[in-house]
C-alpha positions in Angstrom: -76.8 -47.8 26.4 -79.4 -50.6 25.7 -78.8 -53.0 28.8 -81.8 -55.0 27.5 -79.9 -57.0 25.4 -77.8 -59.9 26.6 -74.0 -59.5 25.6 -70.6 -60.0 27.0 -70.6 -56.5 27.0 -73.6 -56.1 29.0 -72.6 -58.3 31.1 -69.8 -56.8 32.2 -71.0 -53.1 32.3 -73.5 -55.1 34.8 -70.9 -56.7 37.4 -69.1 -53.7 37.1 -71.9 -51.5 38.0 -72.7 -53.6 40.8 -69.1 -54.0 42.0 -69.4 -50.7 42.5 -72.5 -50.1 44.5 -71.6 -52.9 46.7 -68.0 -52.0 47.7 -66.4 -54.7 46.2 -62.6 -54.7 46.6 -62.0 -57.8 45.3 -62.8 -57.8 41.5 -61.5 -61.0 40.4 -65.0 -62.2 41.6 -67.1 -60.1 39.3 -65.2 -61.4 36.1 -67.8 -61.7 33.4 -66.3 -64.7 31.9 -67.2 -66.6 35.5 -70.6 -65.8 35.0 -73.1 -67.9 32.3 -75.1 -65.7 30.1 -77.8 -67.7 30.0 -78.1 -66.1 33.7 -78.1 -62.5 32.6 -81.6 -62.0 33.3 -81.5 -62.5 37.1 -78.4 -60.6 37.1 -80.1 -57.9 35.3 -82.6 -58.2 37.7 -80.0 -57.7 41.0 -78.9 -54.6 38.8 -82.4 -53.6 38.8 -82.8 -53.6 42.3 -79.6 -52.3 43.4 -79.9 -48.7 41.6 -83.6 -48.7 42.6 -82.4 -49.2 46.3 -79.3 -47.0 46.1 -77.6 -47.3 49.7 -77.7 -50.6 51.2 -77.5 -52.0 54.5 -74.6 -54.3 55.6 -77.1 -57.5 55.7 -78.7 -56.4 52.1 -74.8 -56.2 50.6 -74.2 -59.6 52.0 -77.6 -60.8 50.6 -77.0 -59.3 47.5 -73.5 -61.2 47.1 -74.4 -64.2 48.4 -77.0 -64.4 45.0 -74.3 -63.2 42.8 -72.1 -66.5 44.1 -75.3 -68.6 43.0 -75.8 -67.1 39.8 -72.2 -67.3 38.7 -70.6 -70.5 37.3 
């Protein structure tokens, strides 16, 4: 899998990957079709950091959602 690329598909393999890591219960928020494409690069980025980090403090989770709420629409 080539995440590389900007696609819907990516994109959603992305929030959902995320979703994951950070706990989130409520998945209406990481709906890919709230969230611009033209973005997918700092998203891809979060992604990036995330797995690289692997466990995550309570602060860093809140951090880390609090940019997903600016990159989405």
């Amino acid at each position: 899998m080539n995440l590389e690329t900007p696609s819907q598909e990516n994109l959603k393999i992305l929030l959902d990957e995320i979703a994951d890591q950070l706990s989130i219960v409520n998945r209406t928020i990481m709906d890919a079709k709230d969230y611009d494409l033209n973005k997918y690069t700092e998203l891809k980025s979060l992604y990036d950091l995330i797995k690289q980090k692997g466990h995550l403090s309570t602060l860093e989770t809140q951090a880390f959602i609090e940019e997903l709420r600016n990159i989405r629409k």
